[in-house]
N, C-alpha and C positions, 0 to 999 in steps of 0.2 A: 470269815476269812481264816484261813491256816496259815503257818509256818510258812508254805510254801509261795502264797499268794503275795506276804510281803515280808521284807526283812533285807537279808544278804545274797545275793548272786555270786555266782565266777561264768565267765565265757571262757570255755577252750576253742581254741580254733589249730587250722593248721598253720605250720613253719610256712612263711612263705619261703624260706631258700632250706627247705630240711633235704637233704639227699637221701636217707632212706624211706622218708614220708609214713615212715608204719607206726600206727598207733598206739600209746603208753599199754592197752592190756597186751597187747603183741606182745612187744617188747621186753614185758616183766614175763609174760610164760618163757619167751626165746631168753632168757635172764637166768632165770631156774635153771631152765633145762640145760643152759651151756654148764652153769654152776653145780648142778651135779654132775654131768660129764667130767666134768674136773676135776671135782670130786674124787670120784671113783678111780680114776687113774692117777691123784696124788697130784694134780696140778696144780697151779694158782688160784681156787674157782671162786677167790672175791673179784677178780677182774672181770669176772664175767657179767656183775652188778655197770660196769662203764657202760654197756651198750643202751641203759636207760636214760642217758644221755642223749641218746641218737633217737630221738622220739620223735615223730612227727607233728607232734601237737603240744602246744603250751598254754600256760595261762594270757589272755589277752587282757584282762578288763574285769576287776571289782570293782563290785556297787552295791547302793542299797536303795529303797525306795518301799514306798505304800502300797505301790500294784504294779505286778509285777507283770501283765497284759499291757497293760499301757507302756511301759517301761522299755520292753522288748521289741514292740512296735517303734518307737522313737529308737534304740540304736539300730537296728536293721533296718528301717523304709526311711526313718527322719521322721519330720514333725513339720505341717503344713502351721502349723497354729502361730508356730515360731521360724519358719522360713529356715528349718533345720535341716540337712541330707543326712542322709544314712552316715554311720560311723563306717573309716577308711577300714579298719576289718571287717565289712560287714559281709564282703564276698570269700572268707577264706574257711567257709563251712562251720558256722559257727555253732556251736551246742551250748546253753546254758543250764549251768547245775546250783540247788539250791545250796546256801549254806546256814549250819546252825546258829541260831541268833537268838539272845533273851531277849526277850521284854520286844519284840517286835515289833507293836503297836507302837510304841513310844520312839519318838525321831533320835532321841540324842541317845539312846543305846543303840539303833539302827546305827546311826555314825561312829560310835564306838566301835561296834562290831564292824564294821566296814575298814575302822583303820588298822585293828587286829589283822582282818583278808588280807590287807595290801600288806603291810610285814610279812607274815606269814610267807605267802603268797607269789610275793613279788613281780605283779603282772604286769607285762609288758607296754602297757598301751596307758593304765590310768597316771595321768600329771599330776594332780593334789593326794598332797601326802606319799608319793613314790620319787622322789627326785632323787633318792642316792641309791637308786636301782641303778647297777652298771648296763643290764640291757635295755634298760627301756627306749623305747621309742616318742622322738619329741612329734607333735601333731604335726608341725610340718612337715620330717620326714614321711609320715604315717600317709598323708595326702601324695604325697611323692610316689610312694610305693605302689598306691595304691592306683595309680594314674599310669603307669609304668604296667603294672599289671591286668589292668583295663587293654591297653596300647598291643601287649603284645596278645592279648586273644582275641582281636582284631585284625592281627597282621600273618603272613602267612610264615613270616619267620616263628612265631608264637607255638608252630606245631613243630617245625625241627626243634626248638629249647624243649618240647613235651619229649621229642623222641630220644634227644640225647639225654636228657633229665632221667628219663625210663628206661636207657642205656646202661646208665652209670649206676642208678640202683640196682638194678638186676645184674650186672658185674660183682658190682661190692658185695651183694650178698653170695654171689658164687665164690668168690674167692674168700670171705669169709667162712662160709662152710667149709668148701674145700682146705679152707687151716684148720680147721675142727676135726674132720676126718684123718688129716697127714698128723697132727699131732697126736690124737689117740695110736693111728699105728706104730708112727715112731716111739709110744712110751710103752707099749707093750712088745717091738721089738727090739 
């Protein structure tokens, strides 16, 4: 077994209410590049660093475990053995990424490094050991939301919330541009 097989995880998923929905590498090139534009014309261009804010993806969920196939299987499908369902993020495109861990094999640095993640970290969705996270989400709401967002891609209202959702971003980022563009002119005229 590697590193990889067992030790610490993170899940990133998406925002489920993010309005520009665009991905953290997006977001850091579109970061850059507004922040040299700024730059260059004498502007603000650490402000340009806020827009990685507006991420469409965050952390949901550290953990740690022995195997990390089994592991994955039990928060995405659930667990027949233990009459478990899938974890309430489990439909919001979830990617796991490994993290570095000493001593892997061994559980009680597995759990150490696990409570390291969740400080660090601060993911949204794990209960032990993140309660003075201000965003976290408690299991009951997480079951809420996630029934809520079941409901509405079943329903036929589900597809106006997609088109106005996909409205309102592609607005925002017009007129975000479009101030990128009216500010460079007006600072060279």
């Amino acid at each position: 077994m590697t590193w990889k097989d067992r030790g610490c995880y993170v899940w990133r998923t998406d925002k489920p209410h993010a309005l520009l929905g665009i991905s953290l590498r997006w977001m850091m090139a579109a970061a850059v590049a507004l922040a040299t534009v700024l730059y260059s014309t004498d502007g603000p261009w650490a402000l340009a660093f806020i827009l990685l804010f507006f991420s469409g993806r965050h952390t949901a969920y550290v953990g740690q475990t022995g195997n990390r196939y089994f592991r994955d299987r039990q928060h995405l499908r659930g667990d027949q053995r233990y009459g478990a369902i899938g974890k309430p993020w489990a439909d919001l495109n979830p990617r796991v990424y490994a993290l570095p861990c000493l001593l892997s094999g061994w559980k009680w640095s597995r759990e150490f490094s696990e409570k390291l993640w969740i400080f660090l970290l601060l993911p949204v969705y794990n209960v032990t050991w993140n309660r003075k996270n201000p965003r976290r989400i408690k299991p009951k709401e997480a079951d809420e939301q996630r029934g809520a967002r079941e409901r509405a891609r079943r329903s036929v209202e589900g597809w106006t919330v997609r088109a106005f959702v996909m409205t309102v971003r592609i607005t925002i980022a017009a007129i975000f541009w479009a101030g990128i563009v009216a500010y460079m002119y007006w600072k060279k005229g």
